[in-house]
C-alpha positions as CSV (number, residue, x, y, z in Angstrom):
1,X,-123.4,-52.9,36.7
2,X,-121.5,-54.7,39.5
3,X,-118.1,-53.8,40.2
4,X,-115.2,-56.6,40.0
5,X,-114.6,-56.1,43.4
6,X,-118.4,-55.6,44.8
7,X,-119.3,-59.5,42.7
8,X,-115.9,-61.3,44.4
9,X,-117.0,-59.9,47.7
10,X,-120.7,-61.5,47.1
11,X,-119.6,-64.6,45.7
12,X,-117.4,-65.0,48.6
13,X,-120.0,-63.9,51.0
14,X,-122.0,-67.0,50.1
15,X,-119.1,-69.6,50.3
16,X,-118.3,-71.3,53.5
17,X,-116.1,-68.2,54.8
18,X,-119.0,-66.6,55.7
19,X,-118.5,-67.5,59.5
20,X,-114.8,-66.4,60.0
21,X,-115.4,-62.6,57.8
22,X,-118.8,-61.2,59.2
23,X,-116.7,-60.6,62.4
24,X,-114.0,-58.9,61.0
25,X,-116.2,-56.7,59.0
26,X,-118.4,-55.8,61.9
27,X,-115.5,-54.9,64.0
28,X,-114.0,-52.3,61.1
29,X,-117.2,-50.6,60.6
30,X,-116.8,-49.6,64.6
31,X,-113.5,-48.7,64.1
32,X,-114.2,-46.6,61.0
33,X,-117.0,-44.9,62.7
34,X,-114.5,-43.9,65.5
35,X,-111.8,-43.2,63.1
36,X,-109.1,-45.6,64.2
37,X,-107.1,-47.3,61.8
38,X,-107.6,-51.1,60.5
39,X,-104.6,-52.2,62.9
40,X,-105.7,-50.2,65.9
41,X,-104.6,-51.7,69.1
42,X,-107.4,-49.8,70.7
43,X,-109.8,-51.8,69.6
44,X,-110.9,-55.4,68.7
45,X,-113.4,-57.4,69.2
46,X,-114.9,-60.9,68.2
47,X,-119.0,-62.0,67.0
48,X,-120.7,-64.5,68.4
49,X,-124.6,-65.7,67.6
50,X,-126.0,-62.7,66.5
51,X,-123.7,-60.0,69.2
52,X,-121.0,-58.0,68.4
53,X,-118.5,-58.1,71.7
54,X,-116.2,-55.1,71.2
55,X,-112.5,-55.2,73.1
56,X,-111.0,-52.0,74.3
57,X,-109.5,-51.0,77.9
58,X,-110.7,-46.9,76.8
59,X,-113.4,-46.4,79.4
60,X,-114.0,-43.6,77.1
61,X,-114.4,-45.5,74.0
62,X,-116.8,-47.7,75.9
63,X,-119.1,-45.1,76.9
64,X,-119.3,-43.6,73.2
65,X,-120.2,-47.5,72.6
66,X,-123.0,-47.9,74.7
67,X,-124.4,-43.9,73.6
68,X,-124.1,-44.9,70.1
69,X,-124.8,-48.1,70.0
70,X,-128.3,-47.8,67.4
71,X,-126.4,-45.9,64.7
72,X,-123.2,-48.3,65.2
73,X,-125.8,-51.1,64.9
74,X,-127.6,-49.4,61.7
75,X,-123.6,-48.9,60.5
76,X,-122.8,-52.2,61.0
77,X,-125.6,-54.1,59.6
78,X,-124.9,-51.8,56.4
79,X,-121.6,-52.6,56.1
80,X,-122.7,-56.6,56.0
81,X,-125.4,-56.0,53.6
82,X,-123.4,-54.0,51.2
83,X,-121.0,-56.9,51.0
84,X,-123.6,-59.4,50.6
85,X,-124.6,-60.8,53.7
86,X,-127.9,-61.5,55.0
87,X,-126.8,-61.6,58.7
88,X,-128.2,-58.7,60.8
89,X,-126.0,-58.0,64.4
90,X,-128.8,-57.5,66.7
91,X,-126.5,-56.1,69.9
92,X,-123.3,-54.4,70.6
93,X,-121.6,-55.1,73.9
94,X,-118.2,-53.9,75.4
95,X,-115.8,-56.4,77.3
């Protein structure tokens, strides 16, 4: 049995919003994996055809990025099919 919340975050999946909120919930399953908070300054970042570009000026952050990047892909991709989404991210890069 669905959850209310689980079937409004499906149905919304496959209504024309779908463009605007992958993005967002790509870039807060990276910074729930590095533990920062859903307003973090440290970190932001934007998706575009198929690549998650992730902000940050933490040359620290970026290196964990780019040693990490399979399981923050398997993460991510995840985190968009447990909402509903049959986009997969295919590649993570750092700006």
């Amino acid at each position: 049995m669905f959850l209310l919340k689980d079937r409004l975050r499906q149905v919304i999946a496959k209504k024309h919003l779908t463009k605007n909120m992958t993005g967002v919930i790509a870039v807060n399953a990276v910074r729930d994996h590095f533990g920062f908070t859903k307003n973090s300054l440290l970190l932001d970042g934007s998706l575009r055809f198929d690549i998650l570009f992730i902000k940050t000026t933490q040359q620290h952050i970026k290196i964990k990025i780019f040693q990490e990047k399979q399981d923050l892909l398997a993460k991510v991709n995840a985190s968009l099919q447990s909402v509903g989404y049959d986009k997969t991210i295919k590649d993570i890069r750092t700006k």
